[in-house]
Every structure is written in C-alpha cells, then in structure tokens.
C-alpha positions in Angstrom: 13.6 -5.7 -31.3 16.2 -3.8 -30.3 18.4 -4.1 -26.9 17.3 -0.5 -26.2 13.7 -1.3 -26.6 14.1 -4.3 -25.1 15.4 -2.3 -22.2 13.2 0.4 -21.9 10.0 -2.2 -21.9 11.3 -3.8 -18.3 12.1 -0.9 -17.1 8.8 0.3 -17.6 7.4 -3.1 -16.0 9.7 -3.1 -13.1 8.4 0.5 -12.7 5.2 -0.6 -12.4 5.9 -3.1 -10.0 7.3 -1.0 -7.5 4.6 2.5 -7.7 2.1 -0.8 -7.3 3.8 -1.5 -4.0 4.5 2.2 -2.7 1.0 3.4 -3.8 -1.2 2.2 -1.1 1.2 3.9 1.7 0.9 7.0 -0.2 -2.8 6.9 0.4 -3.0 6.0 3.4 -1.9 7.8 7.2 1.5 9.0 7.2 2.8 6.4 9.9 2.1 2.9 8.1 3.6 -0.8 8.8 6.5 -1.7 7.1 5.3 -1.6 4.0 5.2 -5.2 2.2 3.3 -6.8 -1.0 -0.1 -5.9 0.4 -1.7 -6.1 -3.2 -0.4 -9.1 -3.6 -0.7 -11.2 -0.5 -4.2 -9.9 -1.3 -4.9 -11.7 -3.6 -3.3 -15.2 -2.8 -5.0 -14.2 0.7 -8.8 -14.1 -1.6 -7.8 -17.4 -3.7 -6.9 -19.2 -0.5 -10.3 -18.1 1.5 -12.4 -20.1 -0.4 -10.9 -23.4 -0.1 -10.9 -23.0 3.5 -14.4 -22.3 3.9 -15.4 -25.2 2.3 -13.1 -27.1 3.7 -14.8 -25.8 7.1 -18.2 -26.8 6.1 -17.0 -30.4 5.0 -15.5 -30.8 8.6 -19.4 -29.6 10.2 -17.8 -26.7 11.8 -19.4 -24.3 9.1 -22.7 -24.4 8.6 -24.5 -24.1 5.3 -26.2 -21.3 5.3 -23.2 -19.4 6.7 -20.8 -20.9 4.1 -23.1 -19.5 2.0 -23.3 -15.9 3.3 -19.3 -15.8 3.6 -19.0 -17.3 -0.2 -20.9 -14.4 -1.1 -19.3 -11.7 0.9 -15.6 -13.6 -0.6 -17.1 -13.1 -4.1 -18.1 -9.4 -3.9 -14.8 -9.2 -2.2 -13.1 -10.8 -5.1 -14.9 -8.1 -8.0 -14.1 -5.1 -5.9 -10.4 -6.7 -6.0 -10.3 -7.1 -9.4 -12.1 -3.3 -10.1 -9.7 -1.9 -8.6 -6.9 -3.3 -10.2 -8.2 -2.4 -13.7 -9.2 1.1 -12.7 -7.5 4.0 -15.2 -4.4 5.8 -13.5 -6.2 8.8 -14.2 -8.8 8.1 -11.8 -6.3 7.9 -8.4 -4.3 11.3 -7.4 -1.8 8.8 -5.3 -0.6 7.5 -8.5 0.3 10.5 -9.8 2.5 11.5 -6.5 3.6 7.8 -6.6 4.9 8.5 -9.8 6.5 11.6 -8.8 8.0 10.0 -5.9 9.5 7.7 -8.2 11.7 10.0 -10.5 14.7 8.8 -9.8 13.8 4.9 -10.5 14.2 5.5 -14.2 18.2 6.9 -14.0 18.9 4.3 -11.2 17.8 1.4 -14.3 19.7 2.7 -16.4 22.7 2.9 -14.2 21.8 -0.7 -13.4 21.7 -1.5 -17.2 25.2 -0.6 -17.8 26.0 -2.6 -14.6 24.4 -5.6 -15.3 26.0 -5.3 -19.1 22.9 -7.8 -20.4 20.5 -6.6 -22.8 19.4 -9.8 -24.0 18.5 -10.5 -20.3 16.0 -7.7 -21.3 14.5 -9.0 -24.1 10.8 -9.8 -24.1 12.1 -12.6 -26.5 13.8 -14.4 -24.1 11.2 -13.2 -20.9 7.6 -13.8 -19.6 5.8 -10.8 -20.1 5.5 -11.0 -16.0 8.7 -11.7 -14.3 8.3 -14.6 -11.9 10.0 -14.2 -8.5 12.9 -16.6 -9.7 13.5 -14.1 -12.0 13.9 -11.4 -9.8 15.7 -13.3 -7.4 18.2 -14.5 -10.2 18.5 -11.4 -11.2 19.4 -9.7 -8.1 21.8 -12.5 -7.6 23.7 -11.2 -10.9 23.9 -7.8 -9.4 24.8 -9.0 -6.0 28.1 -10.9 -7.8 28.8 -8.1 -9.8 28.4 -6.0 -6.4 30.7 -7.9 -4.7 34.0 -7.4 -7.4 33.0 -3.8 -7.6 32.0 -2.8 -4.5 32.6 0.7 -5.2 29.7 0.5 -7.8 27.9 3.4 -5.6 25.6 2.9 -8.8 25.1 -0.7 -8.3 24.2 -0.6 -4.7 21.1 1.9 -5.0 20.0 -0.1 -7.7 20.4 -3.0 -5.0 18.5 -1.0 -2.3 15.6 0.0 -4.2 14.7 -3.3 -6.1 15.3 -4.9 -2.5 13.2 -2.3 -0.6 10.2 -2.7 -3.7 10.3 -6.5 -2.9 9.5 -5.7 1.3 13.5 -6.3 2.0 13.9 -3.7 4.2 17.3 -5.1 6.2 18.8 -6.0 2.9 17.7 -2.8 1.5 18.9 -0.4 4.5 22.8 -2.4 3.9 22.8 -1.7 0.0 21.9 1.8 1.1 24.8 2.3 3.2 27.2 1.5 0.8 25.3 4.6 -1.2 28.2 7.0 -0.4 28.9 10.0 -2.7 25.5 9.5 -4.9 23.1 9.3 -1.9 24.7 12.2 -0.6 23.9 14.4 -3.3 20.1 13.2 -4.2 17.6 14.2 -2.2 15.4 11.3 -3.2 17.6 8.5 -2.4 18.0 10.3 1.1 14.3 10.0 1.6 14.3 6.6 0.4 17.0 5.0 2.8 14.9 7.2 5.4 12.0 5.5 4.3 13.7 2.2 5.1 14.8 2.5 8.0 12.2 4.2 9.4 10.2 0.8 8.1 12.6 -1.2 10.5 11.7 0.8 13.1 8.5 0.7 13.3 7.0 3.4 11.1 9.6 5.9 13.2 11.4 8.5 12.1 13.8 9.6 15.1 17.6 9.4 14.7 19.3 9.1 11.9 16.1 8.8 9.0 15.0 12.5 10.5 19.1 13.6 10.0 18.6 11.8 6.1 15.5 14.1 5.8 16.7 17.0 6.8 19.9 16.7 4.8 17.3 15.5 1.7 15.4 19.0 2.6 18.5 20.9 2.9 19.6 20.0 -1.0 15.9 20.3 -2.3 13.4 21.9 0.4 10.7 21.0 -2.2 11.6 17.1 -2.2 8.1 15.2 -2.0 9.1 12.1 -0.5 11.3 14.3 2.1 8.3 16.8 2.6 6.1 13.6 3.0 7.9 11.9 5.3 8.8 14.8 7.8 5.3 15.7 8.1 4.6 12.1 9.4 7.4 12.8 12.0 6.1 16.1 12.9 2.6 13.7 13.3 4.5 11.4 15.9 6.1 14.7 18.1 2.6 16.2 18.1 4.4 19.3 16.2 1.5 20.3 14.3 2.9 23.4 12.8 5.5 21.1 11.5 2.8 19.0 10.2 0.9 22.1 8.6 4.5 23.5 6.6 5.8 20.0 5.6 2.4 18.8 4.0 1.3 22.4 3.2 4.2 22.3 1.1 3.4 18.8 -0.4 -0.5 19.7 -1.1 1.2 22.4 -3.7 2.5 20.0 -5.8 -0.5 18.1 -6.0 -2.8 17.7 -8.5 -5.9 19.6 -7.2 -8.9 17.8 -6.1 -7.6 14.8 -6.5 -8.3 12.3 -3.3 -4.8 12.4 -2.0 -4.8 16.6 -2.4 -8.4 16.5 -0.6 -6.7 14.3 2.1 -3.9 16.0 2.7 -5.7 19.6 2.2 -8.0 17.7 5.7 -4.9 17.4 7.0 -3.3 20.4 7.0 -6.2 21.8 7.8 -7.3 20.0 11.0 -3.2 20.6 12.1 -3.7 24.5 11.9 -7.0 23.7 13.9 -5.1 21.8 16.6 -2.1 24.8 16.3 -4.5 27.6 17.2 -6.4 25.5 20.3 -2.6 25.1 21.3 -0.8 28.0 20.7 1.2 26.2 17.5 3.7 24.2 20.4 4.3 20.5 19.7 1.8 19.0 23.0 2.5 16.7 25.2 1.1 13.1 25.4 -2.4 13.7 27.3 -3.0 17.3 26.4 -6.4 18.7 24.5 -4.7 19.1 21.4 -3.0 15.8 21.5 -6.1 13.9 21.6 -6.5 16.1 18.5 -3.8 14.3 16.6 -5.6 10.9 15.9 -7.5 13.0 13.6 -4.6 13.7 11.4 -3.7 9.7 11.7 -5.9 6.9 12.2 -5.5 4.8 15.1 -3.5 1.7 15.0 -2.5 -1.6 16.4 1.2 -1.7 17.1 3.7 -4.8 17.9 6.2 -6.5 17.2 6.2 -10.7 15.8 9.1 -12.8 17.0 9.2 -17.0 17.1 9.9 -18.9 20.2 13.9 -20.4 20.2 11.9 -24.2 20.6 10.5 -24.2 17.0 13.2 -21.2 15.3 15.2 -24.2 13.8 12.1 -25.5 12.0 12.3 -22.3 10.2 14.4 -21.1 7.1 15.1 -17.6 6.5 13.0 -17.0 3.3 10.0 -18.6 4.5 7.2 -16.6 4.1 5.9 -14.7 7.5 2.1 -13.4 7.2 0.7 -11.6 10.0 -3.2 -11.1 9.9 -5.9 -9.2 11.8 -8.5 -11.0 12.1 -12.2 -10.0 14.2 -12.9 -12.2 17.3 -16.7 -12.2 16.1 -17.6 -12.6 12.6 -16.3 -13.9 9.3 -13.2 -15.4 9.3 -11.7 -13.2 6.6 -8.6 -11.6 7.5 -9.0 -7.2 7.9 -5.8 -6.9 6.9 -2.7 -8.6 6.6 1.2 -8.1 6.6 4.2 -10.4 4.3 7.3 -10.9 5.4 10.1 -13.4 4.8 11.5 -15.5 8.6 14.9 -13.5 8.0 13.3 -10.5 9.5 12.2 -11.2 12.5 11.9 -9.6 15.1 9.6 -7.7 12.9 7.3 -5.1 14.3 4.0 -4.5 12.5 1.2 -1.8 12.3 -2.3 -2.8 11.5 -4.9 0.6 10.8 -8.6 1.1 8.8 -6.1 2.3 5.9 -5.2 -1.6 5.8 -8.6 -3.0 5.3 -9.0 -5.0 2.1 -11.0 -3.7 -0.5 -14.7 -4.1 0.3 -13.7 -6.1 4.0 -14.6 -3.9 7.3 -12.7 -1.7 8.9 -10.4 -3.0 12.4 -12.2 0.4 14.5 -15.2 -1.5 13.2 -14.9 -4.4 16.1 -14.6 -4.4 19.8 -11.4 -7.0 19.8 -9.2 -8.8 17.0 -7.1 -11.9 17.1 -3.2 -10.5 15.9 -2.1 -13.6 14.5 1.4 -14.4 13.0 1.9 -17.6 10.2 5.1 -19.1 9.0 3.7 -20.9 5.8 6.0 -23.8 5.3 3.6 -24.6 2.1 4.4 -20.9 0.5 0.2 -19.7 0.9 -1.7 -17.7 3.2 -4.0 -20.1 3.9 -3.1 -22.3 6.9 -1.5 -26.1 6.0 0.3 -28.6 8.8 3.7 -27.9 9.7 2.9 -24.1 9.7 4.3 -22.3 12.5 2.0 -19.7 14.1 1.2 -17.3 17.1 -1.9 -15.1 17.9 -3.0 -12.5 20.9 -6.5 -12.4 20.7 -8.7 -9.7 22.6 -6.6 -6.8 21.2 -8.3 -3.6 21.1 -8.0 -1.2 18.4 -5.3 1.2 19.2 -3.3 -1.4 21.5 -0.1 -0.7 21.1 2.9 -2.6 22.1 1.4 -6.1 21.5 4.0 -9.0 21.0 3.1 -12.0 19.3 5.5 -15.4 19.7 5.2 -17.7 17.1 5.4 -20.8 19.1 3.1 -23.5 17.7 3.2 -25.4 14.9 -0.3 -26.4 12.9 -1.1 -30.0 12.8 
C-alpha cells in the first residue's frame, strides 16, 4: 500500500471522527453546551448503567422488580443506540451540512501531512483500524514538537486547533487558533471555527470578538454555512429575529430539501418572520410578547457553570475526566443527558436542553426538577467509583439558568 493511500485512508477516518462529534450540534438548537464527545460518553455512560443497577439491587436499595423494569428500559436504550449508529448517511440531512461544514478539514490534513513528514505513521500496516486515544494524543504530541521549532507553521497550528477542538479541547484549541495569522484571515471557515470555539468557552455566546470573526468570515464569503449558522444563533440570543430569518434563510438554501435539518430550520425561519411581524421586525427586549416568542426558535435550557472547591483541587490532575450529568429527581436513575470534559478546564460552564436527551431516554422539560451533578472520575468511567470527586444542585427547574455546581466531595 502506498504512503498516499495510506494517507488518504486516515484522513478519511479522522474525518469521520470529527463530523461524528459536530453532527449532533448541527441538529440540535443553535445555542448548545460546549460541545464534547457526547456519542461517546454515551456509550461508556450505557455500558456503565448496568453494573450499577445490579450493584444497587445486591446492596437491597433496588428492588427486583424495578431492577427489572430499568434493565429493560437500559436494553431498549442500548438497540436504539446502536440503530442509530449504523443508520445510512443518506438517511440524516445534518450529515450532509456536517459534511459541508467540514470542507476545509481535508486541505488542513494534507497541510498537516507535509508537516508531520510521516507517512508510515499513516499506514494501516503499522495502525489499528481505530485509533486509540494514545494515538491521538501521541500524535498531537509530534505536531506540538514540531509546532514549537516552527512556530510560524500557520499550517501546523490550524491543524492543531481543529484536531484539538474535535477532541472537546476548547482552551487548547482557541490558543492554536490564535497563532492562525495570515491563513485564518483569509478563510472564512476557519473564522467560523475559532468563533465556534470561543463562543464554546463562553458559554454557547457569541458577543465580542467570535461575532467580529463572523462577520469578517461573512464579509469574505456572505454564503459561508458555518458563518451563516452561527450568526443566526446570535441573532437568537439578541432577540433580532430578522437577523435570525436572513442568516438561516440564507442557510435553508443550501440545504438539501426536506431533509430534517432543512424542515427545522425552514420552522425556524418561519416562526422568526412570525415573531418579526407581531413586533414590527425590531430585536425585543427581555419580557416583551415577542420575546417570549423566541423559545420557540430555541429550546429551553439549563445553564451554569461547574468549578471544584480549592479543599479537594489538589486531589485532581488536569486530564482527569470531568462528566456532568442531568439526572430526574423522581424516576430512573439514568442520566438525561450528560457533558465530558477533562479537570484542565474548569471553571467550565455547561448547557443541558431536550436536544441533549439520549437516544430513546426522556426529555429534561419532561420533569418538574433534576439533580445537575458534576463527577471527576479518578477510575477513567462514568459510572461512579471511590475516590471520585463530585458536586450536585438538585431541585433545578428546567430553564434555570445561572446554576453553579462545586465539586466538593469525594465518593467513598
């Protein structure tokens, strides 16, 4: 097998990896959490339920016929999981405008293939067919070397910032970005991506300087759909819906039509011209008849931010994993959706909406109160182990916003 083959075949993979991670954002509301490795955590979330459930009913505090009842729920749970996963791409519009969103991933590999000067790094031959995070990690670590003799390498450093933003990175990410220069400031797409990022930092907030990186985006290519996508979600957060109805008005024509993401967006749009004509097409202020309009362009959400108390921080190491988790005050114990992190970004603010939910699990707006609950997972896994750090607010209301969890236990 050739080096070029060799090179083209993890490129594809790596490709795949990251339109895995930005495709559930793309279907969901246009303000989301800082986006992490939702599929993922998932998964290890589904594989760890089980054992803790019967580890609950061994202990008494589960009894048998409701071990039973959650098994099955965890099981049907598990199928829809896996369904989805092995669904055609052909079937999910978002794919397609993930992939189209992703354009410029291919030329930034191959910039990155010249950088990293390897090709039998490349080589199925010499690889698992699925690269394990040391792999990643070690290969960043070459980049990051080679970064650091050539730091002009405006090349290297996007390279740097996407595979770093793909892995949930967002600090490291937004630094590589900086050092961008002359090629992010000529490619529309990379400006929406470091806008992306540090709009993820923030909060799911696009004020300051990621609405300047859109509009310069915009200003190159006025038809950019990550730049169109994204300004419509800060036109969301102003209330400006006849911002909201040009920016994704603009988007919905490069959709594929009637796809579910064009249907969406076409809702959208649609509802925003509603909410221009009850209000004369001015951006409303907080209060107003057509800003209680607005949640029907975005779902409601629970909004916070996760720090850990200074008595336990040293007990800590920076890439520990962080999950948070929403979890219903009555019911099942299974998690309605769920956040991962590393310790080296707190203070981290998170977003929890129905968008969130995991497949086949009920929706947050579907219960009164939920418990916000932050981990540290000292054993690497979702499910809870002693010597794991946590924090939780329970009683939160759907559409709280401002709620601060301190990680300031540690699990038995």
């Amino acid at each position: 097998m050739t080096a070029i083959t060799g090179f083209i075949l993890a490129a594809t993979l790596l490709l795949l990896v990251v339109l895995a991670i930005l495709l559930p954002p793309l279907l969901r509301a246009p303000k989301t959490s800082n986006a992490v490795d939702r599929r993922e955590a998932n998964l290890e979330i589904f594989r760890d339920q089980l054992s803790e459930l019967e580890r609950d009913r061994s202990e008494g505090s589960l009894a048998e016929a409701d071990f039973e009842q959650a098994k099955s729920e965890l099981q049907r749970r598990l199928l829809e999981e896996v369904q989805s996963e092995n669904a055609t791409p052909g079937v999910s519009g978002g794919r397609k405008t993930a992939l189209a969103l992703l354009l410029a991933i291919p030329l930034a590999a191959a910039a990155g293939y010249v950088v990293l000067g390897n090709p039998q790094a490349f080589d199925p031959m010499h690889t698992q067919a699925r690269m394990s995070p040391q792999d990643i990690e070690g290969m960043l670590g070459k980049l990051v070397d080679k970064l650091k003799k050539n730091p002009d390498d405006t090349k290297g450093w996007v390279m740097l910032a996407r595979s770093y933003k793909s892995l949930g990175r967002y600090v490291e990410s937004a630094e590589a970005y900086s050092h961008g220069g002359a090629l992010l400031d000529s490619e529309p797409s990379l400006l929406s991506d470091y806008a992306e990022v540090l709009g993820q930092l923030d909060g799911g907030r696009f004020d300051g300087k990621p609405a300047e990186l859109i509009a310069r985006a915009l200003k190159i290519d006025p038809n950019e759909p990550q730049a169109l996508f994204l300004a419509g979600a800060a036109a969301a957060d102003r209330n400006d819906f006849a911002g909201i109805a040009d920016y994704w008005g603009r988007l919905l024509l490069q959709l594929e039509p009637e796809s579910e993401e064009a249907k969406s967006m076409e809702a959208a749009v649609s509802k925003a011209r509603e909410m221009m004509a009850q209000g004369g097409g001015k951006p409303s202020q907080p209060g107003s008849k057509v800003a209680a309009g607005a949640e029907a362009v975005k779902p409601e959400a629970i909004g916070g931010e996760v720090t850990i108390s200074g008595k336990i921080a040293s007990q800590a190491k920076p890439d520990d994993l962080l999950f948070i988790f929403a979890r219903a005050d009555e019911g099942p114990r299974m998690p309605l959706a769920v956040m991962r992190a590393q310790v080296a970004e707190l203070p981290l603010s998170f977003k929890f909406d129905d968008s969130m939910a995991l497949p086949g699990g009920k929706k947050i707006s579907d219960h009164r109160t939920v418990t916000i609950e932050a981990r540290v997972a000292k054993a690497g896994k979702a499910q809870s182990s002693s010597g794991d750090l946590f924090g939780n607010v329970k009683g939160v209301n759907p559409g709280s916003k401002g709620i601060k969890v301190v990680i300031d236990q540690v699990q038995p």
